[in-house]
C-alpha positions as CSV (number, residue, x, y, z in Angstrom):
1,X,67.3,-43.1,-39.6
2,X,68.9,-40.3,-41.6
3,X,67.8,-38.6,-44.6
4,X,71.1,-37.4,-45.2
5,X,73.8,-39.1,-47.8
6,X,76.1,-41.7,-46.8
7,X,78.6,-40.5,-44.5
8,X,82.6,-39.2,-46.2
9,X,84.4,-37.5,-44.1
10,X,85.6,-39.0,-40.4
11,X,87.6,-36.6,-39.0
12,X,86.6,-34.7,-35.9
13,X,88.2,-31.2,-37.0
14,X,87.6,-30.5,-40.2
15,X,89.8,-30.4,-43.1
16,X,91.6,-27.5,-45.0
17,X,90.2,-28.6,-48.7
18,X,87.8,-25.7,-50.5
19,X,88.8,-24.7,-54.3
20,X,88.7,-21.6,-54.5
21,X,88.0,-19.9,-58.4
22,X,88.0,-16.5,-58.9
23,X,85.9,-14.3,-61.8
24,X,88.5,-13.1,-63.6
25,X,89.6,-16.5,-64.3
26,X,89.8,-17.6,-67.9
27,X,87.4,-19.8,-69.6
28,X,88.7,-23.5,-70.2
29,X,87.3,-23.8,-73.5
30,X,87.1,-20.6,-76.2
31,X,87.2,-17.1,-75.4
32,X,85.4,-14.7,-73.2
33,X,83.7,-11.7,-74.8
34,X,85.4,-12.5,-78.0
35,X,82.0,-13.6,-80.1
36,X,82.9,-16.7,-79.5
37,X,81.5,-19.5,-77.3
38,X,83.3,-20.4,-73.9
39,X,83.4,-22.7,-71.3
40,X,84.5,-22.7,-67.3
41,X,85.1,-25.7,-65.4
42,X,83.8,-24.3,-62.3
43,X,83.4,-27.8,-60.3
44,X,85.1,-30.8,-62.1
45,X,84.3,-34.6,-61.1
46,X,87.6,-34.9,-60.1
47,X,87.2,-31.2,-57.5
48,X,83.9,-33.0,-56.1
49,X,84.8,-36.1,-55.7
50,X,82.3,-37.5,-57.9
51,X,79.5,-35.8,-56.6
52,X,78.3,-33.2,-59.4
53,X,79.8,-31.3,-61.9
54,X,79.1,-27.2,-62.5
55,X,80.4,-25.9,-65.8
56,X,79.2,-22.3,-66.8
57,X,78.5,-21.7,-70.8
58,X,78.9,-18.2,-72.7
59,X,77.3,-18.8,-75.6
60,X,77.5,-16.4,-78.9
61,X,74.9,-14.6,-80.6
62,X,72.9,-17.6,-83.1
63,X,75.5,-20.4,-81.1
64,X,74.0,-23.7,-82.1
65,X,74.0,-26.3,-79.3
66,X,73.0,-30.6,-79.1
67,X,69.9,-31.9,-81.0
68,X,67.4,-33.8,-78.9
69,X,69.5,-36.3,-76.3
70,X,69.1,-38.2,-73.1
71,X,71.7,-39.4,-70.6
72,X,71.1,-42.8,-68.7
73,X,73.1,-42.0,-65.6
74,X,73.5,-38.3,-65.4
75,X,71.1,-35.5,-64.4
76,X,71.1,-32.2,-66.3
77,X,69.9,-28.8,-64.6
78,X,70.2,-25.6,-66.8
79,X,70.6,-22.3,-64.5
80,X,70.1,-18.7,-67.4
81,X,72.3,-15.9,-66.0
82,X,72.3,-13.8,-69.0
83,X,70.4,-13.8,-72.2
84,X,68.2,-16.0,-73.5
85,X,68.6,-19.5,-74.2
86,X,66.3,-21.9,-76.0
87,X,65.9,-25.6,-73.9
88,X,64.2,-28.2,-75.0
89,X,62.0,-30.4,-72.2
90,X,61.1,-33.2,-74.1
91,X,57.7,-31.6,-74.9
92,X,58.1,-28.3,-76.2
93,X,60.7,-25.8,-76.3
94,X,60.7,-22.6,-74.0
95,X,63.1,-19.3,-73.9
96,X,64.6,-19.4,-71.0
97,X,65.8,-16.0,-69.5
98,X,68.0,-14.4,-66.6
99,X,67.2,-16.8,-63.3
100,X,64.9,-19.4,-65.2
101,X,65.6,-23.0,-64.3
102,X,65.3,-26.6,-66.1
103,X,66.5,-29.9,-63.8
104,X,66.4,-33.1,-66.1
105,X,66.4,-36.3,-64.5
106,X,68.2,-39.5,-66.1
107,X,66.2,-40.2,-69.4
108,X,64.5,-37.1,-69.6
109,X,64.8,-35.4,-73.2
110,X,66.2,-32.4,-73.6
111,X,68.3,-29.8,-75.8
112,X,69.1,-26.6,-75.9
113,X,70.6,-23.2,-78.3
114,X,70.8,-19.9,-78.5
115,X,68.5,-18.2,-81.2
116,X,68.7,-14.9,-80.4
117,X,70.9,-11.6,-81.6
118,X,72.6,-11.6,-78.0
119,X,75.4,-13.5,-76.0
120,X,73.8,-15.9,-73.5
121,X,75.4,-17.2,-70.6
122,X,74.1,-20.2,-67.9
123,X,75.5,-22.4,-65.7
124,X,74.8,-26.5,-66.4
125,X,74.9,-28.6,-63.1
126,X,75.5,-32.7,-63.9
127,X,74.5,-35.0,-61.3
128,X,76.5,-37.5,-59.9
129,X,79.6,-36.2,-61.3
130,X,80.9,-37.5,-64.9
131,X,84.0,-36.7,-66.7
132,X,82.0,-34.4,-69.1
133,X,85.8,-32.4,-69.7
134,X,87.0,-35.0,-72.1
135,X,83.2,-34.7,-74.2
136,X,83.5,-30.8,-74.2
137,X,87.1,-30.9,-75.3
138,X,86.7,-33.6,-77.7
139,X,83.3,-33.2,-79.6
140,X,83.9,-31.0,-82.2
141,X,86.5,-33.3,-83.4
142,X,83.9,-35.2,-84.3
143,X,83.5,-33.9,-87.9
144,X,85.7,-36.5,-89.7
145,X,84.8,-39.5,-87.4
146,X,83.0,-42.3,-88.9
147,X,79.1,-43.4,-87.4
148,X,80.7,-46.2,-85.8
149,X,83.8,-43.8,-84.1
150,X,81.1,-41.2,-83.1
151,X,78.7,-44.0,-81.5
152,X,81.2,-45.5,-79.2
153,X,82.2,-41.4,-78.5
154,X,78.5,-40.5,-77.6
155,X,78.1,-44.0,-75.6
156,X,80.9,-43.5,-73.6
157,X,80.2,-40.4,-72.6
158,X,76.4,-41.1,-71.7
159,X,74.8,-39.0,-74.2
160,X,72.4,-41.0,-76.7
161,X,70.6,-38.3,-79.4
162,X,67.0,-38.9,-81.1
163,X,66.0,-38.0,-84.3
């Protein structure tokens, strides 16, 4: 018996398939250093063949982020490289600094923000992978969408927020 996941490759040799993404890469969403928020698609669904997703977030000084949520087939894990970020655990909320962690299982509450005077910048990790490009990309056009429009949004991307 193996404690290892189910078997996906069957070659013998070994395949020519890393992605390769260099720093100096632009973000995919926003701006870098502009005092704006940005995002990098480090490790899409699609690059991982389902198996996680990595997205770093540069976050501005005072950036806002989601109220109170849960995902029902997703995992969330929160990685701080830079500043301090504010997450939410379902209990209580901490301030998260340079090389603090938070994993989230499915139905776990969570949240997060940046409250302080300084850029913040972390790394999010979804588990399996989701398309969580088309949520990033299409959220804030969420402003003029009715209750009804924004519900099937949030349900089809596997995000459901509490009060």
């Amino acid at each position: 018996m193996s404690y290892y996941p189910e078997q996906v490759y069957w070659g013998d040799s070994g395949e020519v398939s890393a992605v390769y993404r260099p720093v100096g890469t632009p973000p995919d969403i926003g701006e870098s250093g502009t005092g704006k928020d940005a995002l990098h698609y480090l490790a899409t669904t699609a690059t991982t063949r389902g198996e996680f997703g990595l997205y770093r977030v540069e976050m501005r000084p005072k950036a806002g982020g989601p109220r109170t949520h849960f995902h029902k087939t997703i995992s969330e894990s929160f990685y701080i490289l830079e500043g301090t970020v504010r997450l939410f655990d379902g209990e209580r909320w901490v301030d998260a600094e340079k090389g603090d962690f938070l994993h989230v299982p499915q139905g776990g509450l969570h949240a997060f923000r940046n409250d302080s005077d300084a850029p913040a910048d972390m790394l999010l990790l979804f588990t399996p992978g989701a398309p969580r490009e088309e949520y990033f990309e299409q959220v804030s056009q969420l402003a003029d969408a009715s209750e009804e429009e924004r519900a099937r949004f949030f349900d089809r991307h596997d995000s459901y927020f509490v009060e």
